[in-house]
mmCIF file as Biopython writes it, N, C-alpha, C and O atoms, coordinates in Angstrom:
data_model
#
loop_
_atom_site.group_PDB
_atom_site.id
_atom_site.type_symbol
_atom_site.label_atom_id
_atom_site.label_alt_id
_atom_site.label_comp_id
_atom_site.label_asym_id
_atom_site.label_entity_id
_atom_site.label_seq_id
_atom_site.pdbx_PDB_ins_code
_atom_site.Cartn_x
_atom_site.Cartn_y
_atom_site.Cartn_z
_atom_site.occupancy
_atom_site.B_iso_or_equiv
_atom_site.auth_seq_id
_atom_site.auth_asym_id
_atom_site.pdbx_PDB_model_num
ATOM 1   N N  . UNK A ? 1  ? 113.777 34.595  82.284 1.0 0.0 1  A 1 
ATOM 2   C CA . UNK A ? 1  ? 114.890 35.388  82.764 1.0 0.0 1  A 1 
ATOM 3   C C  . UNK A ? 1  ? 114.692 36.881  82.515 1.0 0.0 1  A 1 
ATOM 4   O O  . UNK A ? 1  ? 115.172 37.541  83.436 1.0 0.0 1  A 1 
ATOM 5   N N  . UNK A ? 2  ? 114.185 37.541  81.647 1.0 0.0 2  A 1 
ATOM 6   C CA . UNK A ? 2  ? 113.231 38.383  81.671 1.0 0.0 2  A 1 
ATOM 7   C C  . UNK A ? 2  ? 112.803 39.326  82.567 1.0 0.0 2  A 1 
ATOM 8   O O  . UNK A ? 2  ? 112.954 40.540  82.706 1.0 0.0 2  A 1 
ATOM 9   N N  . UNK A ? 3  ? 112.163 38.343  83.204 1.0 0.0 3  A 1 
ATOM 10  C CA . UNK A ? 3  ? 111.914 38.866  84.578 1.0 0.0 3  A 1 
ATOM 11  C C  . UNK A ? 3  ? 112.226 39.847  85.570 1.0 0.0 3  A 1 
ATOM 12  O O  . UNK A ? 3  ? 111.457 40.645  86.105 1.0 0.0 3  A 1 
ATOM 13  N N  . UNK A ? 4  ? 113.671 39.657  85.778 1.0 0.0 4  A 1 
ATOM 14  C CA . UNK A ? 4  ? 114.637 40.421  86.546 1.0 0.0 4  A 1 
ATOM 15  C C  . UNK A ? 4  ? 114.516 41.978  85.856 1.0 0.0 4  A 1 
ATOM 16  O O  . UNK A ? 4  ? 114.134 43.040  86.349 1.0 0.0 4  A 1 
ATOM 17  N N  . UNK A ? 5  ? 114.833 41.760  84.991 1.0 0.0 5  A 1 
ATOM 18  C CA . UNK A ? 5  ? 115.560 42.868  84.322 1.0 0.0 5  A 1 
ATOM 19  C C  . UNK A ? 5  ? 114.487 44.041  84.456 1.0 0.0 5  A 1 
ATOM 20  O O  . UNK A ? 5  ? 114.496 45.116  85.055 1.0 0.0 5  A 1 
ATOM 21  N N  . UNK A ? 6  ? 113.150 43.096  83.292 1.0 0.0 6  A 1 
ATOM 22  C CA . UNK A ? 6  ? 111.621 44.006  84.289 1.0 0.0 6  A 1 
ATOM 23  C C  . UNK A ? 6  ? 111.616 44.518  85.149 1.0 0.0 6  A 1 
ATOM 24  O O  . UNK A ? 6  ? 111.600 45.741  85.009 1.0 0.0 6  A 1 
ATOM 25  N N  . UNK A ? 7  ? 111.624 44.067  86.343 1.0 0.0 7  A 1 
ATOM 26  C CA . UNK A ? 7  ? 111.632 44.211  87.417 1.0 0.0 7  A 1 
ATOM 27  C C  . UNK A ? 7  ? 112.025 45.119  88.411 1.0 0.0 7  A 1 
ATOM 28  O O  . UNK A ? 7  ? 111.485 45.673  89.369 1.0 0.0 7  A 1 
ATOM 29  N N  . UNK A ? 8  ? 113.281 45.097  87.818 1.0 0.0 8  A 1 
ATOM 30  C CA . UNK A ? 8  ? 114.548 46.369  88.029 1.0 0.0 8  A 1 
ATOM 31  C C  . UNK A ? 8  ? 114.245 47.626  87.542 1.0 0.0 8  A 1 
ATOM 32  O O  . UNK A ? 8  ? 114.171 48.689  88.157 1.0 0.0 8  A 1 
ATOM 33  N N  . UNK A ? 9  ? 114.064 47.367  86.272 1.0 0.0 9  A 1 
ATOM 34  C CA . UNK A ? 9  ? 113.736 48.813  85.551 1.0 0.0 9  A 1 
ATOM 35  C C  . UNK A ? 9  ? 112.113 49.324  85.933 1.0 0.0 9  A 1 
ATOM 36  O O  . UNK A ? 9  ? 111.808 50.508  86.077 1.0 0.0 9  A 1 
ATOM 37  N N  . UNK A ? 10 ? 111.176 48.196  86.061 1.0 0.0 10 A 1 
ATOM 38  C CA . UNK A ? 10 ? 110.182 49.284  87.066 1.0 0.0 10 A 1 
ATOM 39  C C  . UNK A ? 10 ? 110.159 49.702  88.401 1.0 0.0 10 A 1 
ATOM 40  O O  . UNK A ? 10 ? 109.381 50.623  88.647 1.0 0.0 10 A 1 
ATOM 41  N N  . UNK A ? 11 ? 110.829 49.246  89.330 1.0 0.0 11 A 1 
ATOM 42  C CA . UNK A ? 11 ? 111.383 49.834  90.676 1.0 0.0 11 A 1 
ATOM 43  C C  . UNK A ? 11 ? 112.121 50.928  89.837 1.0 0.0 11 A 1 
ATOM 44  O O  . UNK A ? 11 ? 111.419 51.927  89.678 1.0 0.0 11 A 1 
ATOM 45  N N  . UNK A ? 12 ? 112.858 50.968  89.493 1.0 0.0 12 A 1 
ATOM 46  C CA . UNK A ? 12 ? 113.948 52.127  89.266 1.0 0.0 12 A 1 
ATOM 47  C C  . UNK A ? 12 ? 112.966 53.210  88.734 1.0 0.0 12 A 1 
ATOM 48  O O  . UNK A ? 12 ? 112.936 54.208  89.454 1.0 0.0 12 A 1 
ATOM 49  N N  . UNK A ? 13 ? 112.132 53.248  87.609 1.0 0.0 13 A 1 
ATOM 50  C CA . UNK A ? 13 ? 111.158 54.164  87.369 1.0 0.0 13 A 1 
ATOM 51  C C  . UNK A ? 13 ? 110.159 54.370  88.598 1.0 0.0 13 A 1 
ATOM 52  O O  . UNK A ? 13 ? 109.711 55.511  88.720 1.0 0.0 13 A 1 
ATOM 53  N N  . UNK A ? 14 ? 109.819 53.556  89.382 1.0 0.0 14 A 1 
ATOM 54  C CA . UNK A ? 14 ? 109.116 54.202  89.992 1.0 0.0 14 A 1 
ATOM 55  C C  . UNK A ? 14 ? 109.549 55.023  91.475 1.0 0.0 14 A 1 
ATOM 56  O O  . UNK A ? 14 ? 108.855 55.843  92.077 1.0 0.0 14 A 1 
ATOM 57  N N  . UNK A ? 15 ? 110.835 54.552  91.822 1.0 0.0 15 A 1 
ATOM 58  C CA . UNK A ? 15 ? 111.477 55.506  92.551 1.0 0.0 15 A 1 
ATOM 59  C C  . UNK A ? 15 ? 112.182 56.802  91.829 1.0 0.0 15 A 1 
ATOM 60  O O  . UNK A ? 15 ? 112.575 57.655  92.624 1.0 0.0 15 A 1 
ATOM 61  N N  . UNK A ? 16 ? 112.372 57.037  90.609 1.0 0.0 16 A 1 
ATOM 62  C CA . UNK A ? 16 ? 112.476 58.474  89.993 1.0 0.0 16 A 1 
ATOM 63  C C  . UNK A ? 16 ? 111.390 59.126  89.918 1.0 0.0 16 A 1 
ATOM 64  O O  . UNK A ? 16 ? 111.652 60.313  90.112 1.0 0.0 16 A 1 
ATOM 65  N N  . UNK A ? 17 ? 110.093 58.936  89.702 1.0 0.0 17 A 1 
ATOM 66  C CA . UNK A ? 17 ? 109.008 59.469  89.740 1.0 0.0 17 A 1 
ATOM 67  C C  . UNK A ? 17 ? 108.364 59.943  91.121 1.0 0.0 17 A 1 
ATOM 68  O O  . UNK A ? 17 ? 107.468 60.736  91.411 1.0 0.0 17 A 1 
ATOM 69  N N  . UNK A ? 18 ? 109.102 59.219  91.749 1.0 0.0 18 A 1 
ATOM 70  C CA . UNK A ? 18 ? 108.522 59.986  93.394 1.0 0.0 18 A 1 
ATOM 71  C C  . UNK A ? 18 ? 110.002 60.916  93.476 1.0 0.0 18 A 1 
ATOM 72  O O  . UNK A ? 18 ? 110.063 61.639  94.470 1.0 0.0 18 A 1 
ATOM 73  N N  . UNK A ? 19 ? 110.773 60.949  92.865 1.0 0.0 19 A 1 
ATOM 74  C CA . UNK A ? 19 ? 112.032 62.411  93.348 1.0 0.0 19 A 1 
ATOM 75  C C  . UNK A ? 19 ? 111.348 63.082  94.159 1.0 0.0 19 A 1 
ATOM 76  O O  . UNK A ? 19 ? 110.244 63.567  93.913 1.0 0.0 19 A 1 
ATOM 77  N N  . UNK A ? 20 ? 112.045 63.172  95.343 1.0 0.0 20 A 1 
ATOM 78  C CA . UNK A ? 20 ? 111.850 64.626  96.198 1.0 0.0 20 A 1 
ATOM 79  C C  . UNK A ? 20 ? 112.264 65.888  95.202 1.0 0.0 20 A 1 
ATOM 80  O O  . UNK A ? 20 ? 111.443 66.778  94.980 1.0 0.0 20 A 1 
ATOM 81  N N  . UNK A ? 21 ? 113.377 65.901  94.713 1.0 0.0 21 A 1 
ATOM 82  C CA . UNK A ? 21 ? 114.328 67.080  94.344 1.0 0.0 21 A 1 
ATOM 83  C C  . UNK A ? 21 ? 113.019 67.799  93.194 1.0 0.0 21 A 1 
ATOM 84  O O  . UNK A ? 21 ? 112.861 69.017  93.119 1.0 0.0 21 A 1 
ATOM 85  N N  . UNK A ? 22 ? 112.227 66.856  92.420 1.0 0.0 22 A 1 
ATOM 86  C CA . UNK A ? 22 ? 111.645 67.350  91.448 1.0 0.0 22 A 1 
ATOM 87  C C  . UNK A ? 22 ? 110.041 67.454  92.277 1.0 0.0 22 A 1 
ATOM 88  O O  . UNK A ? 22 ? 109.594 68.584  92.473 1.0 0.0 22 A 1 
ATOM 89  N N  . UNK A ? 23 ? 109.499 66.640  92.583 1.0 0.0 23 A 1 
ATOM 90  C CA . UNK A ? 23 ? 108.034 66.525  93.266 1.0 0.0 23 A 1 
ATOM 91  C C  . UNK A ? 23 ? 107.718 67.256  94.808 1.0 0.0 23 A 1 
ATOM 92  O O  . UNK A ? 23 ? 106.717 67.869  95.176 1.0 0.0 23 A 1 
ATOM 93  N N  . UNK A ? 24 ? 108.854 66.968  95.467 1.0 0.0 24 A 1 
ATOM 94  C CA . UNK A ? 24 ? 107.945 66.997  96.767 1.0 0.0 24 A 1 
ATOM 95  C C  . UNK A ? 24 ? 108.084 68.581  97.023 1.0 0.0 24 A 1 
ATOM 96  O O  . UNK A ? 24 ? 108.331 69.431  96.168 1.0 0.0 24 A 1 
ATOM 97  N N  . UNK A ? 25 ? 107.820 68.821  98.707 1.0 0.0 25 A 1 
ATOM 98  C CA . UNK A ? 25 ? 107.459 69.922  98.771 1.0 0.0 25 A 1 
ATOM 99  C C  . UNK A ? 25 ? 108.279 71.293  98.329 1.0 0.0 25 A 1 
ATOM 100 O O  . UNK A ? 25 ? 107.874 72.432  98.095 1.0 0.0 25 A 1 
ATOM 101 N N  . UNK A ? 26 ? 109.786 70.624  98.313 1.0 0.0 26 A 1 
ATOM 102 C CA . UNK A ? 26 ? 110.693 71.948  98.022 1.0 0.0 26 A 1 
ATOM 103 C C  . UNK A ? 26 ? 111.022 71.596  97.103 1.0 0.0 26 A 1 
ATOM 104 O O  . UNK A ? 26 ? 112.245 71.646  96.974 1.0 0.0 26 A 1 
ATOM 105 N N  . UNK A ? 27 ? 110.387 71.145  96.143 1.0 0.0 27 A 1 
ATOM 106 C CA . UNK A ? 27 ? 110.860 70.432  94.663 1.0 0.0 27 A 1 
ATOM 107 C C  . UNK A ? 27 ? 110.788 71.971  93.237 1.0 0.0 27 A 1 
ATOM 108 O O  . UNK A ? 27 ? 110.225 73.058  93.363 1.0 0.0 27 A 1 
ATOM 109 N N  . UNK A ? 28 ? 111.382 71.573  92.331 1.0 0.0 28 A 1 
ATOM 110 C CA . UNK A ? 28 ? 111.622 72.187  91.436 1.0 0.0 28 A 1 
ATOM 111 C C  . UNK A ? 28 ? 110.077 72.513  90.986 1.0 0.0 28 A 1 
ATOM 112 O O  . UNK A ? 28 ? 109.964 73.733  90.867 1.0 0.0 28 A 1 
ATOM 113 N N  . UNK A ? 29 ? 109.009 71.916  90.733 1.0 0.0 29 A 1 
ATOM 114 C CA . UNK A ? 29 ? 108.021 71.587  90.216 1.0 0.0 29 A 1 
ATOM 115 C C  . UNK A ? 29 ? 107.074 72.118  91.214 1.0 0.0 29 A 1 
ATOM 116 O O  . UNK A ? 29 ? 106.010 72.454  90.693 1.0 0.0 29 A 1 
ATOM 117 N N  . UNK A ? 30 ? 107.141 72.316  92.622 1.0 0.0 30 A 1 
ATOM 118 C CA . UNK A ? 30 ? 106.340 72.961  93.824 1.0 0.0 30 A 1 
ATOM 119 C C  . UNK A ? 30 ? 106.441 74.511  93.419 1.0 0.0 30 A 1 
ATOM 120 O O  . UNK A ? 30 ? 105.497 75.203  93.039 1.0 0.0 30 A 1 
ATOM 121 N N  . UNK A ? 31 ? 107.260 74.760  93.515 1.0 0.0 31 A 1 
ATOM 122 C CA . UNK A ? 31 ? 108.363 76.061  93.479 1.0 0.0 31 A 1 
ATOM 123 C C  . UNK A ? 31 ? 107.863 76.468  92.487 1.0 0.0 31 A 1 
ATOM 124 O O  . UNK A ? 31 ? 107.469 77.634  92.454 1.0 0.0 31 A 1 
ATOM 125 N N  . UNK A ? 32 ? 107.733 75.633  91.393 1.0 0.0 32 A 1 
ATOM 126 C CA . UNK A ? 32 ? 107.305 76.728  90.170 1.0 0.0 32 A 1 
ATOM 127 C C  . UNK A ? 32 ? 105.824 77.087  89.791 1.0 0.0 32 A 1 
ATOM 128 O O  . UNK A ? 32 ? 105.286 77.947  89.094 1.0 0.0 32 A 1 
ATOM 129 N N  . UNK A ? 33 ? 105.379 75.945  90.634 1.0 0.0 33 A 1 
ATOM 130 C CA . UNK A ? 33 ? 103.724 76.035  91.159 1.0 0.0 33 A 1 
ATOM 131 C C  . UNK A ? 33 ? 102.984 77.022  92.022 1.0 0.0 33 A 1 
ATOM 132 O O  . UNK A ? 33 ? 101.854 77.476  91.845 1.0 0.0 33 A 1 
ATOM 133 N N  . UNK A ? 34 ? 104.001 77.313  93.170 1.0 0.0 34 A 1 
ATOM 134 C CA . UNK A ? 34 ? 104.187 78.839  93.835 1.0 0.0 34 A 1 
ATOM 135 C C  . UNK A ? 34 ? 104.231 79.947  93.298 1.0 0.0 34 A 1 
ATOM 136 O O  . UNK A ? 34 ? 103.542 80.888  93.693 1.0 0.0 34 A 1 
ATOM 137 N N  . UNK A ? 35 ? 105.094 80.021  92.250 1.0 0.0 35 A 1 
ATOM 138 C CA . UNK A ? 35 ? 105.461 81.046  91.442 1.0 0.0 35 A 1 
ATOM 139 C C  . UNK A ? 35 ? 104.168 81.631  90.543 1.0 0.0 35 A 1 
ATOM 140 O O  . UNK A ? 35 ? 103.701 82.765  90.440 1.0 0.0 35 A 1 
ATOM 141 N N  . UNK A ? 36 ? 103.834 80.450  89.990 1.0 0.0 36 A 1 
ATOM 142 C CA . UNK A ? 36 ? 103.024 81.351  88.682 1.0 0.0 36 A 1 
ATOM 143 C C  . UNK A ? 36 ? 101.831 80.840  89.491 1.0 0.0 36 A 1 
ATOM 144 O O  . UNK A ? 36 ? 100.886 80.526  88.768 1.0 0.0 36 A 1 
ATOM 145 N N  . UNK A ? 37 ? 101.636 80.681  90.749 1.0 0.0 37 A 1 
ATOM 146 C CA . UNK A ? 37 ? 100.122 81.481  91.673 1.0 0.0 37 A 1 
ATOM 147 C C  . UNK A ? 37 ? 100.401 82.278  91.808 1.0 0.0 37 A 1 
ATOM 148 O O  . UNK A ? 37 ? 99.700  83.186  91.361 1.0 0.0 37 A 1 
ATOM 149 N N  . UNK A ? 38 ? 101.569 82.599  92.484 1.0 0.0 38 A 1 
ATOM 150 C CA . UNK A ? 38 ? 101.512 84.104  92.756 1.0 0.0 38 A 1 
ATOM 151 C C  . UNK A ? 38 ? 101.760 85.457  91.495 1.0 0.0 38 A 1 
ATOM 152 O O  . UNK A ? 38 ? 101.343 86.614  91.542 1.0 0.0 38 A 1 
ATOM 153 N N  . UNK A ? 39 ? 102.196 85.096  90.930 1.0 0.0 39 A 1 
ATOM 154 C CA . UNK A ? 39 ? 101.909 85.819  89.386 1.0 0.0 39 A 1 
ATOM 155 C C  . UNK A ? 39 ? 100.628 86.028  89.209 1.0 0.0 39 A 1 
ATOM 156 O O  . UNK A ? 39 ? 100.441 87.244  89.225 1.0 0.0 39 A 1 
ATOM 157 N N  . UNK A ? 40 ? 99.424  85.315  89.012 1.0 0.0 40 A 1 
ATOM 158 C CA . UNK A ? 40 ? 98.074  84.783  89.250 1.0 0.0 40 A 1 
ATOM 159 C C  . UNK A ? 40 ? 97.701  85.893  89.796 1.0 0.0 40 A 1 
ATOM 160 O O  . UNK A ? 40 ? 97.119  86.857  89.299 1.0 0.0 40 A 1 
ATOM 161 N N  . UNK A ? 41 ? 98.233  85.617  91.321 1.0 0.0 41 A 1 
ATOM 162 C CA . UNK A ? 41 ? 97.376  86.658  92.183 1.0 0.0 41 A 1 
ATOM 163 C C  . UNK A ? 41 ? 97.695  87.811  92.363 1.0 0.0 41 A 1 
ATOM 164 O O  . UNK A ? 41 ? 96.731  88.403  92.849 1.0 0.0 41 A 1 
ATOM 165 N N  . UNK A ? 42 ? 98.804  88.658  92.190 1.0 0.0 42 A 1 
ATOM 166 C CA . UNK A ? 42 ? 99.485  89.756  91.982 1.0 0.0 42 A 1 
ATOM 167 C C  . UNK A ? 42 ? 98.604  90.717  90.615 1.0 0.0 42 A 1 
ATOM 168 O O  . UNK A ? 42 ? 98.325  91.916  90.604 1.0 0.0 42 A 1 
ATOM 169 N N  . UNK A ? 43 ? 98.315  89.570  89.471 1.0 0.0 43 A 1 
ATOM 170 C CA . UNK A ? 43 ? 97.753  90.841  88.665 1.0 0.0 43 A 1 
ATOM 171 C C  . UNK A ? 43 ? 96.002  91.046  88.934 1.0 0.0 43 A 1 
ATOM 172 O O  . UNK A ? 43 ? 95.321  91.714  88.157 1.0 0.0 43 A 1 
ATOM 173 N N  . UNK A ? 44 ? 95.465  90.405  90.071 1.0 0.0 44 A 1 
ATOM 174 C CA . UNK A ? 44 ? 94.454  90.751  90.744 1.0 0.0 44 A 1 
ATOM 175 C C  . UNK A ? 44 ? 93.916  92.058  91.005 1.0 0.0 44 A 1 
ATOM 176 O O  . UNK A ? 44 ? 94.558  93.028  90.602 1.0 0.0 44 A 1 
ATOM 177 N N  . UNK A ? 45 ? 93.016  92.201  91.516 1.0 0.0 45 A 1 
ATOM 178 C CA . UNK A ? 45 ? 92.671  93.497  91.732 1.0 0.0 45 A 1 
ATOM 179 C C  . UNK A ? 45 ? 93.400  93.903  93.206 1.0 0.0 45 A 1 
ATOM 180 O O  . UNK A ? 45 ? 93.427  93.057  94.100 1.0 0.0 45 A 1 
ATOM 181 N N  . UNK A ? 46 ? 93.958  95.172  93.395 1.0 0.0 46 A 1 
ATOM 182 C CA . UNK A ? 46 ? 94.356  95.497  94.307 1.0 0.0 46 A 1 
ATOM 183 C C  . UNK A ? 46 ? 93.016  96.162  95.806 1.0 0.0 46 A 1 
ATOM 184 O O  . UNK A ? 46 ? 92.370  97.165  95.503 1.0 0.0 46 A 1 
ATOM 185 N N  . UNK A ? 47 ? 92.746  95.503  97.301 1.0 0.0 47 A 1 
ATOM 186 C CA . UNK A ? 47 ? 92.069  96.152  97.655 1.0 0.0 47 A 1 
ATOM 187 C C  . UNK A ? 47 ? 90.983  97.221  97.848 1.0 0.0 47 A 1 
ATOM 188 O O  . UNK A ? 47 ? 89.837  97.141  98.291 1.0 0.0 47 A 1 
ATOM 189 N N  . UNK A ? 48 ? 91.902  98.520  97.246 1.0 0.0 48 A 1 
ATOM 190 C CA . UNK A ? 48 ? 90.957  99.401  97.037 1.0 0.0 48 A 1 
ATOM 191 C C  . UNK A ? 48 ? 90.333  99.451  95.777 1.0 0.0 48 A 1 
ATOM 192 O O  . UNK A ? 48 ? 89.371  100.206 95.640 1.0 0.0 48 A 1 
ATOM 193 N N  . UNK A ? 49 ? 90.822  98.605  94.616 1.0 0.0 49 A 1 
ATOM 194 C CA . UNK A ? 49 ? 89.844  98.545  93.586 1.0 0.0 49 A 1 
ATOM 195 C C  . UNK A ? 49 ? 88.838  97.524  93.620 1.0 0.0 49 A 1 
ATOM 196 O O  . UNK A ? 49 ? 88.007  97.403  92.720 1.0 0.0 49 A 1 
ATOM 197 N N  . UNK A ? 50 ? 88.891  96.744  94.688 1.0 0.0 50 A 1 
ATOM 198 C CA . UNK A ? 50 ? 87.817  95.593  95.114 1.0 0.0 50 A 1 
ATOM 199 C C  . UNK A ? 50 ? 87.084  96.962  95.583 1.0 0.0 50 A 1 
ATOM 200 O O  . UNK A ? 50 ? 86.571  97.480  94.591 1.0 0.0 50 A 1 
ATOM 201 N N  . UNK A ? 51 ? 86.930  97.488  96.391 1.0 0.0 51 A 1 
ATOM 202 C CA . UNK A ? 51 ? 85.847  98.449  97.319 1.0 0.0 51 A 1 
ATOM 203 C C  . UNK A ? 51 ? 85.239  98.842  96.324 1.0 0.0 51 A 1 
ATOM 204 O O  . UNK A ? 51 ? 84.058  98.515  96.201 1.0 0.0 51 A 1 
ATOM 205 N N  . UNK A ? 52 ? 86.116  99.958  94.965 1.0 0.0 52 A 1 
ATOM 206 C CA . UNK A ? 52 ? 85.326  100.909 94.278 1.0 0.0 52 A 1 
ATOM 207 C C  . UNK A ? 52 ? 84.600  99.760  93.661 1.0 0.0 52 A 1 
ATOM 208 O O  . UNK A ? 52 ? 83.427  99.561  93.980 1.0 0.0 52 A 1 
ATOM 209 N N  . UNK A ? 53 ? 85.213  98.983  92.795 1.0 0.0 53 A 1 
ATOM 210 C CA . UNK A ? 53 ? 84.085  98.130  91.674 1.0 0.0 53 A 1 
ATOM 211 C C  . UNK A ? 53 ? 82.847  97.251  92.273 1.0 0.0 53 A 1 
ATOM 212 O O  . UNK A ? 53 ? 81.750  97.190  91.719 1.0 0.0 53 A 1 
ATOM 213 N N  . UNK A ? 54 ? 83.134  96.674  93.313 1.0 0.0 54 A 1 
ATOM 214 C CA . UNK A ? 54 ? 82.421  95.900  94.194 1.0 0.0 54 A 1 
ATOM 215 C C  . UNK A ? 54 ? 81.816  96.618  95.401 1.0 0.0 54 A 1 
ATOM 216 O O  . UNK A ? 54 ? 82.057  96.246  96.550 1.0 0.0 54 A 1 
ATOM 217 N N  . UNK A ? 55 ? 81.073  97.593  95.134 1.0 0.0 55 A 1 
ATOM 218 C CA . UNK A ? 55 ? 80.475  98.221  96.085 1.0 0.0 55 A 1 
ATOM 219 C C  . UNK A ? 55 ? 79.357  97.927  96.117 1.0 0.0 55 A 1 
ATOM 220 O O  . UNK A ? 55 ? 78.905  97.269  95.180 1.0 0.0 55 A 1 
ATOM 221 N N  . UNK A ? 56 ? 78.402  98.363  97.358 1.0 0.0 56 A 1 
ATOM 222 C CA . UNK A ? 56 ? 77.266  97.771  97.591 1.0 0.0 56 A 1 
ATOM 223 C C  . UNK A ? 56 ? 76.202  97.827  96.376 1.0 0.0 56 A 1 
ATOM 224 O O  . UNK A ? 56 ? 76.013  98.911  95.824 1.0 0.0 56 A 1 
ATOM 225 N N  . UNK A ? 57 ? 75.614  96.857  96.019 1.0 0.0 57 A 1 
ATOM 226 C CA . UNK A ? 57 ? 74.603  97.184  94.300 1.0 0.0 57 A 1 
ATOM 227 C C  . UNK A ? 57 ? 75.444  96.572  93.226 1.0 0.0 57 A 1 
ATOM 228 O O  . UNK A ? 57 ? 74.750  95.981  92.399 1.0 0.0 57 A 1 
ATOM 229 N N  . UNK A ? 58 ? 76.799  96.532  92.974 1.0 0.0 58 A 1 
ATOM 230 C CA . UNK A ? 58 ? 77.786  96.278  92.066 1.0 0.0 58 A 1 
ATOM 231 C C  . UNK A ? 58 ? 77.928  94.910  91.908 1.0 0.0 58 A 1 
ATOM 232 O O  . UNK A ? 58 ? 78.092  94.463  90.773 1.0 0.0 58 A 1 
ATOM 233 N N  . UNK A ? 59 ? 77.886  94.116  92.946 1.0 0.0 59 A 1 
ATOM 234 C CA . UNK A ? 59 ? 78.286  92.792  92.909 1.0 0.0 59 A 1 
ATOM 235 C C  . UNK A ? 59 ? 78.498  92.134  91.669 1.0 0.0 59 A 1 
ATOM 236 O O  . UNK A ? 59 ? 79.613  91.651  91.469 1.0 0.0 59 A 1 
ATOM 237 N N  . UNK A ? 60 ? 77.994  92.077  91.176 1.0 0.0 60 A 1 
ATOM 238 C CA . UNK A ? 60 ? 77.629  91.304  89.834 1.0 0.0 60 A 1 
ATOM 239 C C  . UNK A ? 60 ? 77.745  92.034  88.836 1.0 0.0 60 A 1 
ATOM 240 O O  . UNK A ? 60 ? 77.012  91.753  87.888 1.0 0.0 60 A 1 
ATOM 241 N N  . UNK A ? 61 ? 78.859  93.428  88.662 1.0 0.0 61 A 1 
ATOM 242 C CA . UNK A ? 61 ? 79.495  94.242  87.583 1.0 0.0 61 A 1 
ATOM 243 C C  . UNK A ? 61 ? 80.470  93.330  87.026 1.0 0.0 61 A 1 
ATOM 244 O O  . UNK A ? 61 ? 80.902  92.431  87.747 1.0 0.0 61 A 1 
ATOM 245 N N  . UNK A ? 62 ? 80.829  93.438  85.951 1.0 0.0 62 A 1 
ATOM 246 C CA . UNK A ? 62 ? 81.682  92.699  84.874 1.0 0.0 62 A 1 
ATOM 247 C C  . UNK A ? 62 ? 82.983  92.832  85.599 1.0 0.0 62 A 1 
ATOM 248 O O  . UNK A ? 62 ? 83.671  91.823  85.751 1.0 0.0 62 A 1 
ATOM 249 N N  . UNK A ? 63 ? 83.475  94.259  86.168 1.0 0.0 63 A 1 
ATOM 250 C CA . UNK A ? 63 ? 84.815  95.037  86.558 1.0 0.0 63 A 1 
ATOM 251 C C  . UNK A ? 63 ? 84.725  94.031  87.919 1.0 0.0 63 A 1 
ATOM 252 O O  . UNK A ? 63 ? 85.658  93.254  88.125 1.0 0.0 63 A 1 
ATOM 253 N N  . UNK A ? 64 ? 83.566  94.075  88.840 1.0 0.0 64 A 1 
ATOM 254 C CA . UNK A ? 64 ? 83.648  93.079  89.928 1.0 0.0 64 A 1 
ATOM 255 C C  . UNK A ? 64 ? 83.799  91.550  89.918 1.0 0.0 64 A 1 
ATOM 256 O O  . UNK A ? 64 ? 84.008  90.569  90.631 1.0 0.0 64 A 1 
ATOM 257 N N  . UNK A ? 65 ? 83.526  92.024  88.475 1.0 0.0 65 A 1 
ATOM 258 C CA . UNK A ? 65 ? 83.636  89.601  89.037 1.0 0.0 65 A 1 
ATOM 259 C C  . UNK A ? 65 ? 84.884  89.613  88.068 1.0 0.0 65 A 1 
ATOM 260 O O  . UNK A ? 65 ? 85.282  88.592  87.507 1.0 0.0 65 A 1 
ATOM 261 N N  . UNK A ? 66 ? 85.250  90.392  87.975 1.0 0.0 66 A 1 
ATOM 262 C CA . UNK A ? 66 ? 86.904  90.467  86.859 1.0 0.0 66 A 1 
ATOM 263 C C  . UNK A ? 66 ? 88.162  90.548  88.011 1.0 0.0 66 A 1 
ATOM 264 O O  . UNK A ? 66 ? 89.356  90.514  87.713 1.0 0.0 66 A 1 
ATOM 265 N N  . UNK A ? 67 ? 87.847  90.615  88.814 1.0 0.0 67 A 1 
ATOM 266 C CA . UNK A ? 67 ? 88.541  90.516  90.028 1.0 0.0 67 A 1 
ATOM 267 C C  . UNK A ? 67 ? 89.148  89.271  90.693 1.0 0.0 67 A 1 
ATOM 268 O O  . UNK A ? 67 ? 90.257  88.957  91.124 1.0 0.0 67 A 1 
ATOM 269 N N  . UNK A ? 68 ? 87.706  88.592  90.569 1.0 0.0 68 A 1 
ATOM 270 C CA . UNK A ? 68 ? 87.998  87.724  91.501 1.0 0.0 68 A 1 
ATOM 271 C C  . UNK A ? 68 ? 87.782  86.346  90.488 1.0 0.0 68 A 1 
ATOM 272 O O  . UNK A ? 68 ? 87.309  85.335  91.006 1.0 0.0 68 A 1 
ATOM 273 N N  . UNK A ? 69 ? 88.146  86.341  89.025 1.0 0.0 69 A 1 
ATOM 274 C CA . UNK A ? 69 ? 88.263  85.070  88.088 1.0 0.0 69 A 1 
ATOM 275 C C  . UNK A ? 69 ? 89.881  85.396  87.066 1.0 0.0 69 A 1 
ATOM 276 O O  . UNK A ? 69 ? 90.258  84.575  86.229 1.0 0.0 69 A 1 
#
């Protein structure tokens, strides 16, 4: 009798674990995944400091590959 009760409570866990509201694409957990990429990529190098550091010969300057890791 057991059984049931099992049963229940792993359907029920495993339909909370797929939540849209928390997982899917407009989920709490997407959203905040968005966020701190773009935080990420914001303190990047801005354009024109890609040109100066990464100029032709430079490639492989510390300031150039600090850019783009």
């Amino acid at each position: 009798m057991r059984w049931l009760p099992t049963g229940v409570a792993v359907i029920f866990l495993a339909a909370l674990s797929g939540c849209p509201s928390e997982f899917g694409r407009d989920g709490r957990v997407a959203k905040a995944i968005r966020k701190d990429s773009a935080e990420l990529v914001s303190e990047r190098c801005s354009d024109e400091k890609i040109e100066e550091v990464c100029a032709e010969g430079k490639e492989e300057s510390p300031d150039c590959e600090a850019c783009f890791q």
